[in-house]
C-alpha positions as CSV (number, residue, x, y, z in Angstrom):
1,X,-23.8,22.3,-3.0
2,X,-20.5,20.8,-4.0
3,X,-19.2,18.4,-1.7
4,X,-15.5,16.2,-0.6
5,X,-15.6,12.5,0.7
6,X,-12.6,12.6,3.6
7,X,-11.5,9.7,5.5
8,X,-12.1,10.0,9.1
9,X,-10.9,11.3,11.5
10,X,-9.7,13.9,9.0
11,X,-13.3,15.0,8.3
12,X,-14.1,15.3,12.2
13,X,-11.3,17.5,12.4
14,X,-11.7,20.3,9.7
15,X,-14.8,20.7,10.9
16,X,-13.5,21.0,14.4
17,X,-11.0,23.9,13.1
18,X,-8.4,21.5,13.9
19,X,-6.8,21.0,10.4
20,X,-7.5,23.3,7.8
21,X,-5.7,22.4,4.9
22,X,-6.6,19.1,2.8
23,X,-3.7,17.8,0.9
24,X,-4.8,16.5,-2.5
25,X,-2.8,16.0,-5.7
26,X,-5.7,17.7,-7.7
27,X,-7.1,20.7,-7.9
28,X,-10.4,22.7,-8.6
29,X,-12.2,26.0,-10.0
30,X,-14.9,25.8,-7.2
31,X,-14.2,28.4,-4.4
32,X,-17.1,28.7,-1.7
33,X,-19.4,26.3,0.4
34,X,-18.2,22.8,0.6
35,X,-20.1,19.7,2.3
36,X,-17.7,17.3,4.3
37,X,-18.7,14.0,4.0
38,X,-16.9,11.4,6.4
39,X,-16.4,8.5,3.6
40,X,-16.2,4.6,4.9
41,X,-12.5,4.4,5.6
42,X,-11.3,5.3,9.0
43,X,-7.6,5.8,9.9
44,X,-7.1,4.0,13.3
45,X,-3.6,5.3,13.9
46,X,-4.5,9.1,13.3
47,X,-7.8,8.8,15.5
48,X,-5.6,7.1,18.2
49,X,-2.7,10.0,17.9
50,X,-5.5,12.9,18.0
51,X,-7.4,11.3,21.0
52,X,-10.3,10.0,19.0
53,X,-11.6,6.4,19.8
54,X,-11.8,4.7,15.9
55,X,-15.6,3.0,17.3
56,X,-17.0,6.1,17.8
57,X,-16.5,7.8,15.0
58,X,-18.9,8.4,12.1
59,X,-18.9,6.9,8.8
60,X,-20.7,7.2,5.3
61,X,-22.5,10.4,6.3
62,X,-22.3,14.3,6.2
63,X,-20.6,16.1,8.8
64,X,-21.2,20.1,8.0
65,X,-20.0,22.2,5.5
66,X,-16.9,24.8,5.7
67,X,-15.8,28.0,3.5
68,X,-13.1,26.8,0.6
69,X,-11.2,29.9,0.0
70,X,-7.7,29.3,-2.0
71,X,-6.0,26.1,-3.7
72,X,-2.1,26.7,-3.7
73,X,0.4,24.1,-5.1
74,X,2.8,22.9,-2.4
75,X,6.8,22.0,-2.6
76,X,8.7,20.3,-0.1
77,X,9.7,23.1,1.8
78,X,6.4,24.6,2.2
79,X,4.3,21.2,3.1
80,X,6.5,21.0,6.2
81,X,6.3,24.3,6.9
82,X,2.6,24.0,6.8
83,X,2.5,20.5,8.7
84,X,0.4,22.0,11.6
85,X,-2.3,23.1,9.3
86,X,-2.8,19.6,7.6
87,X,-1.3,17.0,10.3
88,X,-0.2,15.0,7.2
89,X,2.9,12.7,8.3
90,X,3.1,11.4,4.7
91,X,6.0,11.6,2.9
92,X,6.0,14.7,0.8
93,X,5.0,12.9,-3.0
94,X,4.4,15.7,-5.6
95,X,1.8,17.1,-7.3
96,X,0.4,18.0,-4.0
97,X,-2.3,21.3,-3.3
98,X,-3.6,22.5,-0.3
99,X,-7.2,23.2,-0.5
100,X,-7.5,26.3,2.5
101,X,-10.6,26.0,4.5
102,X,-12.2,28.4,6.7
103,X,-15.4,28.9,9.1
104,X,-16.5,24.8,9.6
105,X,-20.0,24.2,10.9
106,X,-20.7,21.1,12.1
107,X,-24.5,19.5,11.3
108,X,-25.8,18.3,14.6
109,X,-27.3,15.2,13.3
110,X,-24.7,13.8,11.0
111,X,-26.5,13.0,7.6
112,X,-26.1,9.5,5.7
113,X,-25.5,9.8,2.3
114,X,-23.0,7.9,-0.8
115,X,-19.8,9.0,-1.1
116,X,-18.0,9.5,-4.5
117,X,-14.4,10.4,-6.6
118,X,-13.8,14.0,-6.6
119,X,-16.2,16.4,-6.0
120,X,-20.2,15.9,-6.0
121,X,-23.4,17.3,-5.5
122,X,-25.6,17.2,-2.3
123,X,-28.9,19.1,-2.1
124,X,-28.0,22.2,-0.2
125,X,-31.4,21.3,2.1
126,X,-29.4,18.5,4.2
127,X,-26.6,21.6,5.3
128,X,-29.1,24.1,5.9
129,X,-29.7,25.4,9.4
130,X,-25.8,24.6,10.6
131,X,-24.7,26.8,13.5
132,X,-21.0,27.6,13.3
133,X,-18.7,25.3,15.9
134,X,-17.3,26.8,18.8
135,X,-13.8,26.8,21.0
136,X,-16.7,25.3,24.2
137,X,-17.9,22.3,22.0
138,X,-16.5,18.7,22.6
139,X,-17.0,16.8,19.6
140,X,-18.9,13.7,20.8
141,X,-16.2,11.6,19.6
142,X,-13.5,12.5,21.5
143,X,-13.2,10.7,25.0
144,X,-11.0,11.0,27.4
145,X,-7.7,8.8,27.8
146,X,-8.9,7.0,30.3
147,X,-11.8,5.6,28.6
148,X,-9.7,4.5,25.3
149,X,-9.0,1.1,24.7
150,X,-6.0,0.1,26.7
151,X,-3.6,2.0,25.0
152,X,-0.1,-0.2,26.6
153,X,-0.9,-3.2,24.6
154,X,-0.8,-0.8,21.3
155,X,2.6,0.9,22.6
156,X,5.4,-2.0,22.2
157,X,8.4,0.1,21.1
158,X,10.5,2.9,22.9
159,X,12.7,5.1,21.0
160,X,15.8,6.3,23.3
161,X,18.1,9.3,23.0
162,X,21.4,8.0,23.8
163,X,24.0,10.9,23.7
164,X,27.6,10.3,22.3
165,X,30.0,12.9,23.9
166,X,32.9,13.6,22.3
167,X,36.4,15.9,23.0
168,X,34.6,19.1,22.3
169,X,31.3,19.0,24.6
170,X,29.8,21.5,22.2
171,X,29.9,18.7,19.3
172,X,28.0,16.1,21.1
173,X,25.7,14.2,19.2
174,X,23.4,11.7,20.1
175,X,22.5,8.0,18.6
176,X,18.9,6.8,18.8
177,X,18.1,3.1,20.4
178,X,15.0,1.4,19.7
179,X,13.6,-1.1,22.1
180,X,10.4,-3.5,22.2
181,X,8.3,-3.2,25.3
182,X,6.7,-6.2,27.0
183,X,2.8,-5.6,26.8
184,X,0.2,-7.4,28.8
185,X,-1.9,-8.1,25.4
186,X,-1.0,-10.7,22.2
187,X,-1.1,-8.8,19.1
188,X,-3.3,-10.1,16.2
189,X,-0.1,-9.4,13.7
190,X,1.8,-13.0,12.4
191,X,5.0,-10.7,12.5
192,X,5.2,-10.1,15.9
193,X,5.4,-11.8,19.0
194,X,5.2,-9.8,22.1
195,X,7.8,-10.0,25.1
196,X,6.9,-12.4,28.0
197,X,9.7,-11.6,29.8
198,X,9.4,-8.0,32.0
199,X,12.2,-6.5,30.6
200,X,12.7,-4.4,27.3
201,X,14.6,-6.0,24.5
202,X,17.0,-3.9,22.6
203,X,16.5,-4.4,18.6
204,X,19.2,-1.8,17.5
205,X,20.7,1.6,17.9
206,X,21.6,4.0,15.1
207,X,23.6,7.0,14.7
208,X,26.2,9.1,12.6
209,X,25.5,8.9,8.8
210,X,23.0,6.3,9.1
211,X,20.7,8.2,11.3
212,X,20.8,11.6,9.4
213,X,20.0,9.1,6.2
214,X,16.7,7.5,7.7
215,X,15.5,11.4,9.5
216,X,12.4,11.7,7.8
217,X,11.5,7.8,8.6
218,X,12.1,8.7,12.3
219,X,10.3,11.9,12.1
220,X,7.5,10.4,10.4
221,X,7.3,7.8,13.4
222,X,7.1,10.7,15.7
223,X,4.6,12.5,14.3
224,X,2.6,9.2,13.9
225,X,2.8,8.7,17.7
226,X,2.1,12.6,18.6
227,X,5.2,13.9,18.9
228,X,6.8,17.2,17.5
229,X,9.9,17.1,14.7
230,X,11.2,19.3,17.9
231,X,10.9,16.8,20.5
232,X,13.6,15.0,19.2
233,X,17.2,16.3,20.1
234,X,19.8,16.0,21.8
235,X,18.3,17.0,25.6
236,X,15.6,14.3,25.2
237,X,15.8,12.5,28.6
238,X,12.2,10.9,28.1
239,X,11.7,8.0,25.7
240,X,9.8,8.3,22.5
241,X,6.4,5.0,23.2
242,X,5.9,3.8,19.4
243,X,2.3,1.9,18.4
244,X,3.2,-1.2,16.5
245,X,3.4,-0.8,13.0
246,X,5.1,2.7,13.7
247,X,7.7,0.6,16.1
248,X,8.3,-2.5,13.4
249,X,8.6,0.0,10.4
250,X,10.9,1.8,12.1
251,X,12.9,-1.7,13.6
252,X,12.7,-2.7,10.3
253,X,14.6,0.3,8.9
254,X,17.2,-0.3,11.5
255,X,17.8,-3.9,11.2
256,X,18.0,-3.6,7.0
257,X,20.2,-0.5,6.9
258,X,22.9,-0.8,10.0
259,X,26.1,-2.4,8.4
260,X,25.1,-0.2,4.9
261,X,27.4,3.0,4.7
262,X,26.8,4.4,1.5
263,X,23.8,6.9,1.4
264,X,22.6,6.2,-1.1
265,X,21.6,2.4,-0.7
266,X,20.4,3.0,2.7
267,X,17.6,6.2,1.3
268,X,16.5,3.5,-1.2
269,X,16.2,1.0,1.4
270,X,14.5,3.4,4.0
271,X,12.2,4.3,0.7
272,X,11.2,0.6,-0.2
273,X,10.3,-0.5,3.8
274,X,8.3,2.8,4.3
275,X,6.2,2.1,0.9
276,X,5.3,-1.3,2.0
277,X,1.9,-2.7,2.9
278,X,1.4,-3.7,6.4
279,X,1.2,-7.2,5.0
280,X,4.4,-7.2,3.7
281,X,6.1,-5.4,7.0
282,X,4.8,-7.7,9.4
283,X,6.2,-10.7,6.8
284,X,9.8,-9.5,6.3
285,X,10.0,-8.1,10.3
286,X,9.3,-12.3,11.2
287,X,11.9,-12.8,8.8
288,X,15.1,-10.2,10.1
289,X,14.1,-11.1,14.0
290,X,14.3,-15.0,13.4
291,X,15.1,-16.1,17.3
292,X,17.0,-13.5,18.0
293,X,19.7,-13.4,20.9
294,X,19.0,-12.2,24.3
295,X,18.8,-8.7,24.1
296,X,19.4,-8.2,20.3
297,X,17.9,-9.4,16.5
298,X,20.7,-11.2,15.8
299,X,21.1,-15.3,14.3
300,X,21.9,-17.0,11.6
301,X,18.8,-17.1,9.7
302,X,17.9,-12.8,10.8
303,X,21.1,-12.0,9.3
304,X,20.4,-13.3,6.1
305,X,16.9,-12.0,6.1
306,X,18.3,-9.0,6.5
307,X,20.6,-9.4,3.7
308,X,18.1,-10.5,1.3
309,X,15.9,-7.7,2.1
310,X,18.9,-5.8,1.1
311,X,19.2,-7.4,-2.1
312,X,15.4,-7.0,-2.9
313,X,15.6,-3.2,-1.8
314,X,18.7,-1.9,-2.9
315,X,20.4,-4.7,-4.9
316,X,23.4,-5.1,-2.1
């Protein structure tokens, strides 16, 4: 039986039902059985926005096997469209196919076996004998909130609506402000020093141009966190609680682009901080909040952090 090596939790949830498309930037002739293997990398952030403790899960083993029934090429307008069936908050980077599968069955004793590139083979004796998942079953590795990890000392950021009224009520718009939380636990990051003090530190707001510049970036955020694209608008009352690197991606963005006005330079900016590697986040956000000032990133030495992050970014 041909088989697909999936980071979890992605692998838990097709065969859940949950998400059933897989986003790949290849395609295949194979339609028919497929074996889900759960390969060695687990994505923390997704496990913690679908409920799923990131200890628990399995690793480096077979999972079940479900029905692959189409392939279909994917443009921009159709992978959001689609974003319920996948859960991918990536940005949308073409050649990209959805590979449509259909009626999971879960093996009740996950199955150790080596990943690999691409498809492979598996001997169709370690799938046999799988009865089909049902609505009643709780995967064992989802637990309830409660018993996660405390889950405050991950959420440090809060995303506001603020709304801007103007002379016509039925053209109000709204400006987003982002704040960092205090938290009860230290963070392992260098880049980021959690609040001692009990109150919430503003880091910047956004609006106008700007903000309809970086929407994807914010969106992304969102759906990192597990919120809808609809969530956000303009009767949003309840703030937005970011995880960490979602929160200082996203402060980062603010920070770089706010006294930019031309589109352009602030897209290719929003671009270059969302492609960066955690390392390099956490380096230039301990950079652009220097010492700050009471209740804002502002100083001397943030300012031209901010500039030269600019320059590196968009040649300012």
């Amino acid at each position: 039986m041909k088989a697909l090596s999936i980071r979890q939790p992605w692998a838990d949830l097709i065969i859940q039902g949950i998400k059933t498309l897989e986003l790949r930037s290849w395609t295949v002739s194979h339609r028919g059985p497929l074996a889900i293997h759960a390969s060695q990398t687990i994505d923390e952030i997704a496990c913690r926005v679908h409920g799923i403790d990131p200890r628990h899960v399995s690793t480096g083993v077979l999972v079940g096997v479900v029905e692959l029934i189409d392939i279909s090429a994917l443009d921009e307008d159709s992978y959001k469209s689609l974003q319920m069936d996948h859960l991918s908050a990536d940005a949308f980077k073409p050649p990209l196919f959805a590979w449509k599968m259909t009626h999971p069955k879960a093996i009740e004793k996950a199955v150790p076996y080596n990943g690999r590139m691409g498809l492979f083979n598996v001997p169709d004796e370690l799938t046999e004998d799988m009865p089909p998942i049902t609505e009643q079953q709780m995967p064992a590795e989802v637990v309830p909130e409660e018993e996660l990890p405390t889950l405050d000392s991950r959420l440090p950021f809060e995303l506001q609506v603020k709304i801007e009224a103007g002379t016509n009520p039925s053209l109000a718009s709204y400006r987003l402000a982002l704040f960092q939380r205090p938290i009860q636990t230290p963070l392992s990051q260098p880049g980021f020093t959690p609040l001692s003090s009990p109150q919430r530190r503003l880091v910047c707001e956004l609006g106008g141009t700007a903000l309809k510049a970086i929407a994807d970036a914010v969106l992304e955020a969102l759906r990192l966190n597990g919120y809808a694209a609809t969530d956000l608008g303009i009767k949003r009352r309840e703030p937005f609680l970011l995880m960490e690197e979602s929160g200082v991606r996203l402060a980062l963005i603010f920070l770089a682009i706010r006294p930019i006005t031309k589109v352009v330079r602030i897209e290719e900016i929003s671009r270059g901080i969302r492609a960066m590697t955690g390392e390099e986040l956490y380096y230039w956000f301990a950079k652009c909040i220097g010492s700050g000032a009471a209740n804002t990133w502002r100083g001397s030495t943030s300012d031209r952090a901010q500039r030269a992050l600019r320059i590196l970014l968009a040649e300012e």
